[in-house]
LUMDRENTI-930574 format. One record per residue (C-alpha): residue number from 1; residue in one letter; x, z, y. Coordinates in steps of 0.2 Angstrom, whole numbers, plus 5000, padded with zeros to 4 digits. Each point is the difference from the previous one (the first is absolute). Layout:
N
NUM / A / X / Z / Y .
...
//
This chain:
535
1 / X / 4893 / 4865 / 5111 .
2 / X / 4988 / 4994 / 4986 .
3 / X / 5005 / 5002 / 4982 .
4 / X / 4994 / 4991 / 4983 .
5 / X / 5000 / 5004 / 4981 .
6 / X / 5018 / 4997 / 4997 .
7 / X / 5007 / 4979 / 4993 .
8 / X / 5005 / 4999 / 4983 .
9 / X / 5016 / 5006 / 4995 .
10 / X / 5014 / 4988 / 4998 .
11 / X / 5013 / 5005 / 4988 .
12 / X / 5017 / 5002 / 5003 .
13 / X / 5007 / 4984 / 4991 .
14 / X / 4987 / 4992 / 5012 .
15 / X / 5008 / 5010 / 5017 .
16 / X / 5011 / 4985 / 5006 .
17 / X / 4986 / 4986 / 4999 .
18 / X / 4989 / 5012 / 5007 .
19 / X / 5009 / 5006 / 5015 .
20 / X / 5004 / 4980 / 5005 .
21 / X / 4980 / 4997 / 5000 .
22 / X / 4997 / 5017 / 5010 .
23 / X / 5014 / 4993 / 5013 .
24 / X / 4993 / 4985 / 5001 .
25 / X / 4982 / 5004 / 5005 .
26 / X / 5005 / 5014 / 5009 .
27 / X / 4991 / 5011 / 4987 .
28 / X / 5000 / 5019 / 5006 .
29 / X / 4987 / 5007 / 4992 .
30 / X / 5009 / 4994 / 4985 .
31 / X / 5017 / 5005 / 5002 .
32 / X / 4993 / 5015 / 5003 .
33 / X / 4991 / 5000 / 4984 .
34 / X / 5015 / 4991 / 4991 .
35 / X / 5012 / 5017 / 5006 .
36 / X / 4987 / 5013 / 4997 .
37 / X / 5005 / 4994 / 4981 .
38 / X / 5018 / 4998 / 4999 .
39 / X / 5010 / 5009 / 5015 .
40 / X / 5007 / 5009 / 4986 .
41 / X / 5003 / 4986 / 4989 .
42 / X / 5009 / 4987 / 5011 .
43 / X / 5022 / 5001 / 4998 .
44 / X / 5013 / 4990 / 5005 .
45 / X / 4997 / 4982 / 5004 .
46 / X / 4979 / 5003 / 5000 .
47 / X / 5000 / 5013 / 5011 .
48 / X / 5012 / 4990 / 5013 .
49 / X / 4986 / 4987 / 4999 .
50 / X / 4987 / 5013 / 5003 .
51 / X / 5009 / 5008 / 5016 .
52 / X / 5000 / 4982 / 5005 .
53 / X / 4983 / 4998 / 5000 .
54 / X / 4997 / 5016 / 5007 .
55 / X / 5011 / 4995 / 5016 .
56 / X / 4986 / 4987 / 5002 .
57 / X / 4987 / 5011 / 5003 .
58 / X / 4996 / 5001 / 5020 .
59 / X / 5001 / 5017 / 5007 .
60 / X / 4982 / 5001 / 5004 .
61 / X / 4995 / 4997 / 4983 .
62 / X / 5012 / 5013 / 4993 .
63 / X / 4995 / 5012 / 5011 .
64 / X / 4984 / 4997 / 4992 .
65 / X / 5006 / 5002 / 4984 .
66 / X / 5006 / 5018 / 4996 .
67 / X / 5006 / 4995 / 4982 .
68 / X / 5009 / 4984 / 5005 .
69 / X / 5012 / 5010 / 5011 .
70 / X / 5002 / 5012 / 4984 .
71 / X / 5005 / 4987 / 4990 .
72 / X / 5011 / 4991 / 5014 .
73 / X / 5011 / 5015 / 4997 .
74 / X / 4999 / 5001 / 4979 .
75 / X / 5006 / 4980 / 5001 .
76 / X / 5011 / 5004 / 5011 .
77 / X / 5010 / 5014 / 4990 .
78 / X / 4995 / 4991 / 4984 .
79 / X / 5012 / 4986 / 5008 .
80 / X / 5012 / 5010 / 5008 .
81 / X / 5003 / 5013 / 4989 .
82 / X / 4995 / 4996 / 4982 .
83 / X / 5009 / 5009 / 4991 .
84 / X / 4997 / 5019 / 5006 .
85 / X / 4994 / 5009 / 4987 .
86 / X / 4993 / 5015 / 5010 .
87 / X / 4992 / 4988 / 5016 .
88 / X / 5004 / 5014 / 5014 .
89 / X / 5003 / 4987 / 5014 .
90 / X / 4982 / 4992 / 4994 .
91 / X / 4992 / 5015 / 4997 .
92 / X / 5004 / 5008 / 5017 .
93 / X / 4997 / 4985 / 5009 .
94 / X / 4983 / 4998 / 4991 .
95 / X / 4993 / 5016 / 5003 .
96 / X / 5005 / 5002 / 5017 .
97 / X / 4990 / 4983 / 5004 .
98 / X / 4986 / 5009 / 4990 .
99 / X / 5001 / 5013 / 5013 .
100 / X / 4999 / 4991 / 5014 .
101 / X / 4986 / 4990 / 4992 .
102 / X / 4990 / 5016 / 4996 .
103 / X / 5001 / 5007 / 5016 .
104 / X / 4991 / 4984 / 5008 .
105 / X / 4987 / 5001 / 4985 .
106 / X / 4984 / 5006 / 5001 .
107 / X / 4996 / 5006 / 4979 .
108 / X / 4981 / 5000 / 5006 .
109 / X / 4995 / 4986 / 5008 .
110 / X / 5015 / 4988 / 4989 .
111 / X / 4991 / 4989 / 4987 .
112 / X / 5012 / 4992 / 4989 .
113 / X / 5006 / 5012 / 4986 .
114 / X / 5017 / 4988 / 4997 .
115 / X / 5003 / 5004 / 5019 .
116 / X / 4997 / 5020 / 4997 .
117 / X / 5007 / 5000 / 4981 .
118 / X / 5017 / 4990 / 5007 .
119 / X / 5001 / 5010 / 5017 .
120 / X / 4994 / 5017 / 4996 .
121 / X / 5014 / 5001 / 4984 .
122 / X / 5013 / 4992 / 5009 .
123 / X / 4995 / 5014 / 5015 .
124 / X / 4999 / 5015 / 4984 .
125 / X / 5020 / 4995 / 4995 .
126 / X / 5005 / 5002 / 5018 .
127 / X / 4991 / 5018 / 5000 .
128 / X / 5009 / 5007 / 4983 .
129 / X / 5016 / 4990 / 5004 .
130 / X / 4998 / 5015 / 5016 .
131 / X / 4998 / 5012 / 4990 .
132 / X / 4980 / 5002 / 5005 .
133 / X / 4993 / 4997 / 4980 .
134 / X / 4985 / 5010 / 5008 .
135 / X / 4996 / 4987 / 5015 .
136 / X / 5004 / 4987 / 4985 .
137 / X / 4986 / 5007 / 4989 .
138 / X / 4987 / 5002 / 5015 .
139 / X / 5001 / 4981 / 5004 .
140 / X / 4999 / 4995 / 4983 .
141 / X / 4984 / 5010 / 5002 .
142 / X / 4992 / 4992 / 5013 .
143 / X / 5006 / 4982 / 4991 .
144 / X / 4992 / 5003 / 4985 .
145 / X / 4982 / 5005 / 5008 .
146 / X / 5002 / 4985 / 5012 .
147 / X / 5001 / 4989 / 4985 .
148 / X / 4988 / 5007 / 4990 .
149 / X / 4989 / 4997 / 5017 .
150 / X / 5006 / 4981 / 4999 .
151 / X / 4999 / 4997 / 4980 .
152 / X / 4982 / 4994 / 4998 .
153 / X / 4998 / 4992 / 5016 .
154 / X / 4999 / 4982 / 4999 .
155 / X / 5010 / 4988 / 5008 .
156 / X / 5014 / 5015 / 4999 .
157 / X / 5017 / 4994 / 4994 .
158 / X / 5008 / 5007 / 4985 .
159 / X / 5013 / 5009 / 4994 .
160 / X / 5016 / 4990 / 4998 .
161 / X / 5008 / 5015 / 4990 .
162 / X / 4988 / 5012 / 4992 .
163 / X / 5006 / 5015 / 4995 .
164 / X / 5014 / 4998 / 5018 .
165 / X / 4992 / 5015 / 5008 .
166 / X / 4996 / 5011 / 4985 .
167 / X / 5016 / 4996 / 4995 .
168 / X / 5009 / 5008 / 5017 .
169 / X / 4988 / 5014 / 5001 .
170 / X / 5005 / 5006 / 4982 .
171 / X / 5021 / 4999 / 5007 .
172 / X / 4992 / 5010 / 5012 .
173 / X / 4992 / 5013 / 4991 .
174 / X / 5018 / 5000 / 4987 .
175 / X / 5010 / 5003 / 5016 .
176 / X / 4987 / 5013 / 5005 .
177 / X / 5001 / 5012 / 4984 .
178 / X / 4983 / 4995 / 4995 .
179 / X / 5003 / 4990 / 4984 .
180 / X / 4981 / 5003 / 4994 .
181 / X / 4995 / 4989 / 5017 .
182 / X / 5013 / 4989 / 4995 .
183 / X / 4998 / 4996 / 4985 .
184 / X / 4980 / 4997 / 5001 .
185 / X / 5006 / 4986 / 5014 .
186 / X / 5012 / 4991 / 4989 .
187 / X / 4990 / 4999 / 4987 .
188 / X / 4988 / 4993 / 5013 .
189 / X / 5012 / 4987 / 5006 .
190 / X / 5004 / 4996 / 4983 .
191 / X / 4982 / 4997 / 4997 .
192 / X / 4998 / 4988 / 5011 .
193 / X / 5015 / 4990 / 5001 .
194 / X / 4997 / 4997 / 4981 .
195 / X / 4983 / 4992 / 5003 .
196 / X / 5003 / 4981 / 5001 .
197 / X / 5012 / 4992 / 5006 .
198 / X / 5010 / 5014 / 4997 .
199 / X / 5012 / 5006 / 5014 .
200 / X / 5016 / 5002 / 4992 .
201 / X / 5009 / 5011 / 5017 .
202 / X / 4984 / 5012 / 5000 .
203 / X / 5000 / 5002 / 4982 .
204 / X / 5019 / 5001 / 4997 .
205 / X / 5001 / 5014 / 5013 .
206 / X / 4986 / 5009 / 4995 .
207 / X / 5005 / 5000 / 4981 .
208 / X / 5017 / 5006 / 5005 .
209 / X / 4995 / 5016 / 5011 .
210 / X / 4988 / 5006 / 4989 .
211 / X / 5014 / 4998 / 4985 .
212 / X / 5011 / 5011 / 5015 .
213 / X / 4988 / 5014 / 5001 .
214 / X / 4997 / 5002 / 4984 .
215 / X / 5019 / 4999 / 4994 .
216 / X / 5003 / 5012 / 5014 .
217 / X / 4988 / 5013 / 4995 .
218 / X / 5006 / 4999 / 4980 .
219 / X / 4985 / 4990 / 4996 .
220 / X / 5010 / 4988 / 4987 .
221 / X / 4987 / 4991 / 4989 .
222 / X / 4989 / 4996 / 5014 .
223 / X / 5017 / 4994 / 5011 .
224 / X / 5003 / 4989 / 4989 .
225 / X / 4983 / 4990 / 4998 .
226 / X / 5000 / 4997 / 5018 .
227 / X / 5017 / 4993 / 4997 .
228 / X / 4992 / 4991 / 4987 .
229 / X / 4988 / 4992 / 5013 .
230 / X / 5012 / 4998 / 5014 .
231 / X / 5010 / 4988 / 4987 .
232 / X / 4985 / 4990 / 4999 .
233 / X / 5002 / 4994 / 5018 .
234 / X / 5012 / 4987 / 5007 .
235 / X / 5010 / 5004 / 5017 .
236 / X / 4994 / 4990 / 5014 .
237 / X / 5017 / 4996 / 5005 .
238 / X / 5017 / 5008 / 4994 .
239 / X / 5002 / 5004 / 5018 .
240 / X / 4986 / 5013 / 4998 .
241 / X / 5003 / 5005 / 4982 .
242 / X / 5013 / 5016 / 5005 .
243 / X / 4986 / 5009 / 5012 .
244 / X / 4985 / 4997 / 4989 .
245 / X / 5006 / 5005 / 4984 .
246 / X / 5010 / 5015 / 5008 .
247 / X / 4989 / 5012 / 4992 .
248 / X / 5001 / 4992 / 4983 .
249 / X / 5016 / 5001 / 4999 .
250 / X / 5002 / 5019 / 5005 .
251 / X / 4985 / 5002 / 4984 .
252 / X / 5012 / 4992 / 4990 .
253 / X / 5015 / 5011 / 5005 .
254 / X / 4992 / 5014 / 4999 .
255 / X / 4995 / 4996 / 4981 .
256 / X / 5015 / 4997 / 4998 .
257 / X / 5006 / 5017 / 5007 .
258 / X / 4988 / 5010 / 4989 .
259 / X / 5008 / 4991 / 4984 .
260 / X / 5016 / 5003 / 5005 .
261 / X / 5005 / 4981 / 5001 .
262 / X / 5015 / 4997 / 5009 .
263 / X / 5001 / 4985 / 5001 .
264 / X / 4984 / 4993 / 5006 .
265 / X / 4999 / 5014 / 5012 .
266 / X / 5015 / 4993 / 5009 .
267 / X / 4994 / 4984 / 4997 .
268 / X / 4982 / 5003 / 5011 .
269 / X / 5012 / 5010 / 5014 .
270 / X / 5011 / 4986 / 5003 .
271 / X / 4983 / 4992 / 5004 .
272 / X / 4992 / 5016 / 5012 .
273 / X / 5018 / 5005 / 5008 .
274 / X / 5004 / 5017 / 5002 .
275 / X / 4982 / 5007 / 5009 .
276 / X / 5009 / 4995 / 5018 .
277 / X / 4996 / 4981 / 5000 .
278 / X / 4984 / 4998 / 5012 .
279 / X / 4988 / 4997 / 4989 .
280 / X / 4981 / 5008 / 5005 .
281 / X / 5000 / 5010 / 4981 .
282 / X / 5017 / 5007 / 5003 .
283 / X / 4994 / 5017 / 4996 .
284 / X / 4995 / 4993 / 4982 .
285 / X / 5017 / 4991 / 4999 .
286 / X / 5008 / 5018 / 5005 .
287 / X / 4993 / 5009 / 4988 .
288 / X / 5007 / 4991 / 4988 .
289 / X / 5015 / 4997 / 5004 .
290 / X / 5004 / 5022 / 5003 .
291 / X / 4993 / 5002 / 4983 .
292 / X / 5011 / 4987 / 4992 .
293 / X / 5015 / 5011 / 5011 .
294 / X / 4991 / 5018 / 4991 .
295 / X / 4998 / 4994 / 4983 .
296 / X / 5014 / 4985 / 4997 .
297 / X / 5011 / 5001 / 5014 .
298 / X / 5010 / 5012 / 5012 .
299 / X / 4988 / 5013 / 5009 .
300 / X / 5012 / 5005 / 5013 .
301 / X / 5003 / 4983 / 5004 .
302 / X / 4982 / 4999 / 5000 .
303 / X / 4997 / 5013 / 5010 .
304 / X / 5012 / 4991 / 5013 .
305 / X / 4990 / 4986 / 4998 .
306 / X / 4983 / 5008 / 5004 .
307 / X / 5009 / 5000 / 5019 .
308 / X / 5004 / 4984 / 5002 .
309 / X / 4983 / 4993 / 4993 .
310 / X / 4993 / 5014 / 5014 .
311 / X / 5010 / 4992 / 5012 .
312 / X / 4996 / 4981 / 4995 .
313 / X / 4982 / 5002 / 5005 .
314 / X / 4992 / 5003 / 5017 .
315 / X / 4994 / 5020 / 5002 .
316 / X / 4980 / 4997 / 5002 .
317 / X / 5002 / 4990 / 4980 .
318 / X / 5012 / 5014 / 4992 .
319 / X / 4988 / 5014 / 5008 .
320 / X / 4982 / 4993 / 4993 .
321 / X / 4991 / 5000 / 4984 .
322 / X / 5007 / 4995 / 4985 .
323 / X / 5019 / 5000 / 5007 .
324 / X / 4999 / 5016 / 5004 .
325 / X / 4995 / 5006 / 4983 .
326 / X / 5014 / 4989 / 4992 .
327 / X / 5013 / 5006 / 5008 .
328 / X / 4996 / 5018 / 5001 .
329 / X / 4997 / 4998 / 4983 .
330 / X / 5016 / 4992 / 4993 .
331 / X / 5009 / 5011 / 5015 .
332 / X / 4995 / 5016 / 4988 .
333 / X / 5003 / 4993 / 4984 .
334 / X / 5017 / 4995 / 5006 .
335 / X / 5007 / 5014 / 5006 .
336 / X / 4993 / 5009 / 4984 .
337 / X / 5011 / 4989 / 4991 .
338 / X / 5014 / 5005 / 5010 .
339 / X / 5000 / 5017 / 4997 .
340 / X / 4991 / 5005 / 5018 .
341 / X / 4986 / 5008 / 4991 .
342 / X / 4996 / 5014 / 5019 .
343 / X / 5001 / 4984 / 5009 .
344 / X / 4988 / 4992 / 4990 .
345 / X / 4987 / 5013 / 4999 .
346 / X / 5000 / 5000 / 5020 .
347 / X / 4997 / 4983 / 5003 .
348 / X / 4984 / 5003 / 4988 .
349 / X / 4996 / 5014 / 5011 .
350 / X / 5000 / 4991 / 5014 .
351 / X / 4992 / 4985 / 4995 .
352 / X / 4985 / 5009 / 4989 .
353 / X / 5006 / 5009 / 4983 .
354 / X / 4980 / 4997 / 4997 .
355 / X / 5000 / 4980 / 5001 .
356 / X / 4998 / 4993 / 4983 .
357 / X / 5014 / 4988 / 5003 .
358 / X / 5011 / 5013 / 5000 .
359 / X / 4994 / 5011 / 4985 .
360 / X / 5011 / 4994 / 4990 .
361 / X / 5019 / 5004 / 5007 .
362 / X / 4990 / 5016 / 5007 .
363 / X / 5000 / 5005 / 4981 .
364 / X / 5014 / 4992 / 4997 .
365 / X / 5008 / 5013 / 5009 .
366 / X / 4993 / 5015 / 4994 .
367 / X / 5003 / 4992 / 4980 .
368 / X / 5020 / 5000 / 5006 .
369 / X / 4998 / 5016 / 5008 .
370 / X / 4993 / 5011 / 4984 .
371 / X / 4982 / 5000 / 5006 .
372 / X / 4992 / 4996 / 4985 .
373 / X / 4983 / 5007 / 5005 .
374 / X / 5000 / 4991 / 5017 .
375 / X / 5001 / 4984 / 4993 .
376 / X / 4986 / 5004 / 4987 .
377 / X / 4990 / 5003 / 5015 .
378 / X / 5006 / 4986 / 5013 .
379 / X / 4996 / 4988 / 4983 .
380 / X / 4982 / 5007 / 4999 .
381 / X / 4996 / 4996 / 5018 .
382 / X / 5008 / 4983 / 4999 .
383 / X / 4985 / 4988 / 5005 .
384 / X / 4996 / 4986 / 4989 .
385 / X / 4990 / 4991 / 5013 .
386 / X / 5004 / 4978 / 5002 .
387 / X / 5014 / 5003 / 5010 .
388 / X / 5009 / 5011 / 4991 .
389 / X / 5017 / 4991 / 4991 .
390 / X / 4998 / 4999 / 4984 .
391 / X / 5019 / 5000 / 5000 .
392 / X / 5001 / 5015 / 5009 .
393 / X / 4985 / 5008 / 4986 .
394 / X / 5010 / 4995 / 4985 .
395 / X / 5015 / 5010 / 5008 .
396 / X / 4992 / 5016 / 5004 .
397 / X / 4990 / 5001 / 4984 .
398 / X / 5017 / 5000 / 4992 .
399 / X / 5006 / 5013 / 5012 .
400 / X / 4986 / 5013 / 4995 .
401 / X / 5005 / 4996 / 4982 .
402 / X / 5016 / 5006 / 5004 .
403 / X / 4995 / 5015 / 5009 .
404 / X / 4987 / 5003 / 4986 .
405 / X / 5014 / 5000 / 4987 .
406 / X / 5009 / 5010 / 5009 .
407 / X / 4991 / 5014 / 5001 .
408 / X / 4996 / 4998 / 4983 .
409 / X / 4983 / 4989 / 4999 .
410 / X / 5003 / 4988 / 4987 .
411 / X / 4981 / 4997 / 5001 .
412 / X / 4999 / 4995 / 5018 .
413 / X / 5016 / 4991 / 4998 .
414 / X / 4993 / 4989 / 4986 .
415 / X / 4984 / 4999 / 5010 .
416 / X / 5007 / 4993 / 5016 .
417 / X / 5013 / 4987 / 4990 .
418 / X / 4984 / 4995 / 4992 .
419 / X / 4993 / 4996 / 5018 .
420 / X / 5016 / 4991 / 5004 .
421 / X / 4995 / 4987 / 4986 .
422 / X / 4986 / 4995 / 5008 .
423 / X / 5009 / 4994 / 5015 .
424 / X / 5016 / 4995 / 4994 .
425 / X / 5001 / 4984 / 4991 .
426 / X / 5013 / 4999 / 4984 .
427 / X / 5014 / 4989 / 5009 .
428 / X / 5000 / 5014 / 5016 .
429 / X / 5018 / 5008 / 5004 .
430 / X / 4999 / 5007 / 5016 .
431 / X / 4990 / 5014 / 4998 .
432 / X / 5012 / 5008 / 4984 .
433 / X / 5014 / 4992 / 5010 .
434 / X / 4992 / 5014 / 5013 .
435 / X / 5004 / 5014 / 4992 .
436 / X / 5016 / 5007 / 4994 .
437 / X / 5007 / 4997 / 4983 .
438 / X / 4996 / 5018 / 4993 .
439 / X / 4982 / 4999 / 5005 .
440 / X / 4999 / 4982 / 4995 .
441 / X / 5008 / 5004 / 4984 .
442 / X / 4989 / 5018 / 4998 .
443 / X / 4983 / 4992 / 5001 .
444 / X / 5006 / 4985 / 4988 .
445 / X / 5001 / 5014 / 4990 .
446 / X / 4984 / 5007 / 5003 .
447 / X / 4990 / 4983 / 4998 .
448 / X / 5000 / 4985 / 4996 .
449 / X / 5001 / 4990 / 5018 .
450 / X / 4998 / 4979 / 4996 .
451 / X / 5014 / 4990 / 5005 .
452 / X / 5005 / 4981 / 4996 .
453 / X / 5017 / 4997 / 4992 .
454 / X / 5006 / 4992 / 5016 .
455 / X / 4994 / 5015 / 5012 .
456 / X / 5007 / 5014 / 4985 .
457 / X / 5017 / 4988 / 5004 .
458 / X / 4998 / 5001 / 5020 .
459 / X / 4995 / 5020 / 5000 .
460 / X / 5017 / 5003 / 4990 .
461 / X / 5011 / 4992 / 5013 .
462 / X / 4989 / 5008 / 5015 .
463 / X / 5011 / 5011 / 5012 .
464 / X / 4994 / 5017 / 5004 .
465 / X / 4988 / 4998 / 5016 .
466 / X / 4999 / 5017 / 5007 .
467 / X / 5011 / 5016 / 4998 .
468 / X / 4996 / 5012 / 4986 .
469 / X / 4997 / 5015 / 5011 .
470 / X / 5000 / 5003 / 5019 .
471 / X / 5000 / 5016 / 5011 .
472 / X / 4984 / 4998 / 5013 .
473 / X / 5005 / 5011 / 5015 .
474 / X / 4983 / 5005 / 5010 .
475 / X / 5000 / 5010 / 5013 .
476 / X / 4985 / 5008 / 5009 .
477 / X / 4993 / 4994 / 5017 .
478 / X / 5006 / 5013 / 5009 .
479 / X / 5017 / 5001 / 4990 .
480 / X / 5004 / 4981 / 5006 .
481 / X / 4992 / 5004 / 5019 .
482 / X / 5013 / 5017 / 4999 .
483 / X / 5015 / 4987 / 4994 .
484 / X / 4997 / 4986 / 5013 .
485 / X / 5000 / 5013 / 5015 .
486 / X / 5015 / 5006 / 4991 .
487 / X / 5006 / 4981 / 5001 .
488 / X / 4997 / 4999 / 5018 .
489 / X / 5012 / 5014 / 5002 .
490 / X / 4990 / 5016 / 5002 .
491 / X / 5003 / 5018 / 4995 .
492 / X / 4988 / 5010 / 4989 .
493 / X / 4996 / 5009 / 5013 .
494 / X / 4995 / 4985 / 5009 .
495 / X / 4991 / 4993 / 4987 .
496 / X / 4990 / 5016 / 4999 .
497 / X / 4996 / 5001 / 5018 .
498 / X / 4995 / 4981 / 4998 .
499 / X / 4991 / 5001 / 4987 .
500 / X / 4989 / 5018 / 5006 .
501 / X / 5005 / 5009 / 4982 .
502 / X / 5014 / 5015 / 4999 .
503 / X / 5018 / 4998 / 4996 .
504 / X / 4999 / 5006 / 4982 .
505 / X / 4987 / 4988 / 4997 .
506 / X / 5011 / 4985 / 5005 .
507 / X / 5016 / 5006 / 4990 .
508 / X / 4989 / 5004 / 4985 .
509 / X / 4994 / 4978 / 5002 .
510 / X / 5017 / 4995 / 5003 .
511 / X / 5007 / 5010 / 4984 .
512 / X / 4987 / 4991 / 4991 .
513 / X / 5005 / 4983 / 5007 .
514 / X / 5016 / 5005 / 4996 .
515 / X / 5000 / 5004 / 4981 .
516 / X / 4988 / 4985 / 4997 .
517 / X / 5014 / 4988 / 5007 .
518 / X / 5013 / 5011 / 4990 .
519 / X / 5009 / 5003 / 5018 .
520 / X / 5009 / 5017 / 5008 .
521 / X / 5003 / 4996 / 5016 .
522 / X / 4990 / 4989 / 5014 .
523 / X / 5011 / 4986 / 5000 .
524 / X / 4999 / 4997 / 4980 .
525 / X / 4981 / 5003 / 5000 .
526 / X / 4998 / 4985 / 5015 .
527 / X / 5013 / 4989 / 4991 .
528 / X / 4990 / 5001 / 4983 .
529 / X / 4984 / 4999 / 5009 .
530 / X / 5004 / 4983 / 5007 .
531 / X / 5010 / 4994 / 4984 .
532 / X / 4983 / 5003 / 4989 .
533 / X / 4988 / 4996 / 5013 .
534 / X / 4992 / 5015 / 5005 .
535 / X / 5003 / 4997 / 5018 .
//
């Protein structure tokens, strides 16, 4: 099918004289053109005209047209469903016609970059919506080098949305873990959709999710200039407006969060839901949502909740990338807060006590546990590389304070509240609210930390987070391989002979076991193994 530099744009006011004209004469090439523009800004009685002129499209010539069968289903939910904020009926029927579409496409020998721009995102949805962020992030691949083929060839139609596939690529890379990647392509979508005429859906999105990642990882001052931006741009549609600023309006909770502000933290949830709605940055939306539960609300209801937000999300998108380092992460936090400190050590353990992401409750615990010099060391090898939270760095620099102080270091102390400063803005709560009110109240004491009068009002109402003190019980690798077999019902003989090692040897491992979890008898020692988390 030959293609052509794309008509001029028609604006939106201009859609209903325009689609009469294109109905009239039969105009395919321009209602394709005319859709590639607005699909996502058509609603209610306009998009009802635009499904009716798409029903008039023969079926040879939509077969033709990729991205007139793509927006055949867009007017079609735009008038069926116009009010559904998070477009799951759309979204699912959208990317599974992008599938079918892709599988039929040839990337290589395909020469219009609307057609491989409108196909090959709808195609990457369909991938992550599996689960397959990888697959997603391959494809985008092989789009953006077909298109960079295509760009200076003339003749070559352009891009109906720049920024579109940049744009996917970079929720991509967020879903994958890899916020560097991610944020380089947001910035690249956002680069290009603000080159004139602006794209409002390109730009809104991308603003919004690099406010996301940034607000996620701590990164205040610089979440809210992208905030800033996003608030430049107008919404296509109200239609859209919920999935595209998504992000922005985690960035906004979680600023909220880190001031302690109650109120407009409740008000940005009401917006996200609960971290189960099926929303592509859920794992964002989570993450928020069981910090609020750890630091303003109930952390054992929050802890019930981290199942049911399990639950509400298919296995292959809880067991990836980013989802799986939210909620591991708030899992541990959690059950710190709630007094299941040997519990909490082994979920670190088993994840990896070295990932940076988990530094900070890995220290957390040895603070509460009395091991002052631990945490001076943990807080040493924290890395401060661009992915490290800045939230998270506040916090622990705080914790080796206090470990520092307590060993009687009023030097370091002083030294590393003096760090805290220079990532910590005035009007911060959260990290003091972190700590408990005697070693708040200690290093206030020790220096002078700044605070706005409202966050001096907010930190005095703050609840205690975590306990004071917790009791770590650790037991040796062959100590917890001697108590499972004893679990399954063995003798210590039979352990022995099991395990190739003499009987003494056994009994001395189980009497070990046994004063760790403060037990005399088998049956006490298995029922405090399981109560703490041991086994």
């Amino acid at each position: 099918m030959p293609h052509r530099t794309q008509p001029a744009r028609v604006s939106v006011a201009n859609l209903p004289e325009a689609l009469a004209r294109i109905a009239e004469e039969r105009d395919w090439v321009g209602l394709e053109a005319l859709c590639d523009q607005h699909i996502l800004a058509v609603e209610g009685e306009l998009a009802g005209r635009l499904l009716f002129v798409l029903g008039q499209v023969p079926d040879e010539e939509l077969r033709a047209r990729p991205r007139l069968m793509i927006s055949w289903i867009g007017a079609y939910h735009a008038a069926n469903q116009p009010h559904v904020s998070e477009l799951r009926s759309y979204l699912r029927h959208y990317a599974e016609l992008g599938t079918r579409l892709m599988a039929t496409m040839d990337i290589a020998s395909e020469t219009s970059i609307a057609t491989l721009v409108a196909v090959g995102t709808a195609a990457m949805i369909g991938l992550r919506m599996h689960g397959a962020c990888a697959e997603a992030e391959e494809l985008g691949q092989r789009l953006t080098s077909r298109v960079a083929q295509l760009s200076p060839l003339p003749g070559v139609d352009g891009v109906p949305r720049p920024g579109w596939l940049a744009m996917q690529r970079g929720l991509t890379r967020s879903l994958m873990d890899d916020f560097p990647a991610a944020v380089a392509l947001y910035r690249q979508a956002y680069e290009h959709a603000t080159v004139e005429p602006t794209t409002a859906a390109t730009a809104l999105n991308a603003t919004a999710n690099l406010a996301m990642i940034f607000g996620h990882l701590g990164h205040g001052a610089l979440a809210r200039q992208w905030l800033d931006r996003m608030r430049d741009f107008e919404s296509p549609s109200q239609r859209v407006r919920f999935l595209l600023t998504a992000g922005g309006t985690v960035a906004q909770g979680w600023d909220a969060l880190d001031r302690y502000d109650e109120a407009t933290l409740a008000t940005c949830l009401e917006i996200t839901g609960d971290g189960t709605k099926q929303l592509e940055v859920w794992p964002f939306a989570a993450a928020l949502v069981l910090a609020r539960g750890l630091y303003l609300g109930d952390p054992a209801a929050s802890l019930a909740h981290l199942g049911a937000l399990r639950l509400s999300h298919a296995p292959a998108l809880v067991e990836q990338g980013i989802a799986v380092r939210v909620v591991r992460r708030a899992h541990v936090d959690l059950l710190i807060a709630n007094g299941q400190a040997t519990r909490a050590l082994r979920v670190i353990k088993e994840a990896d006590p070295q990932t940076s992401w988990l530094a900070l409750p890995a220290a957390r615990l040895r603070l509460l546990n009395g091991e002052y010099e631990a945490v001076r060391a943990m807080a040493a090898r924290m890395p401060w590389h661009e992915t490290t939270s800045r939230r998270d760095a506040r916090q622990m620099l705080l914790l080796r304070a206090i470990a520092a102080l307590r060993m009687g270091d009023k030097d370091e102390a002083r030294q590393s509240v003096g760090l805290v400063s220079r990532v910590r803005s005035p009007d911060d709560v959260l990290s003091l609210a972190s700590l408990s009110p005697v070693d708040r109240d200690d290093l206030i004491r020790l220096v002078d930390i700044p605070l706005t009068d409202e966050a001096t009002w907010r930190l005095a109402r703050a609840r205690p987070v975590f306990p004071e003190r917790v009791r770590l019980v650790e037991l040796t690798s062959r100590e917890h391989v001697v108590l499972t077999e004893l679990d399954a019902g063995l003798t210590v003989a039979e352990v022995a002979r099991k395990l190739v090692v003499s009987v003494n040897t056994v009994r001395t491992q189980v009497k070990s076991a046994y004063r760790k979890l403060e037990a005399s008898s088998r049956e006490d020692a298995l029922m405090r193994a399981y109560e703490l988390g041991v086994l």
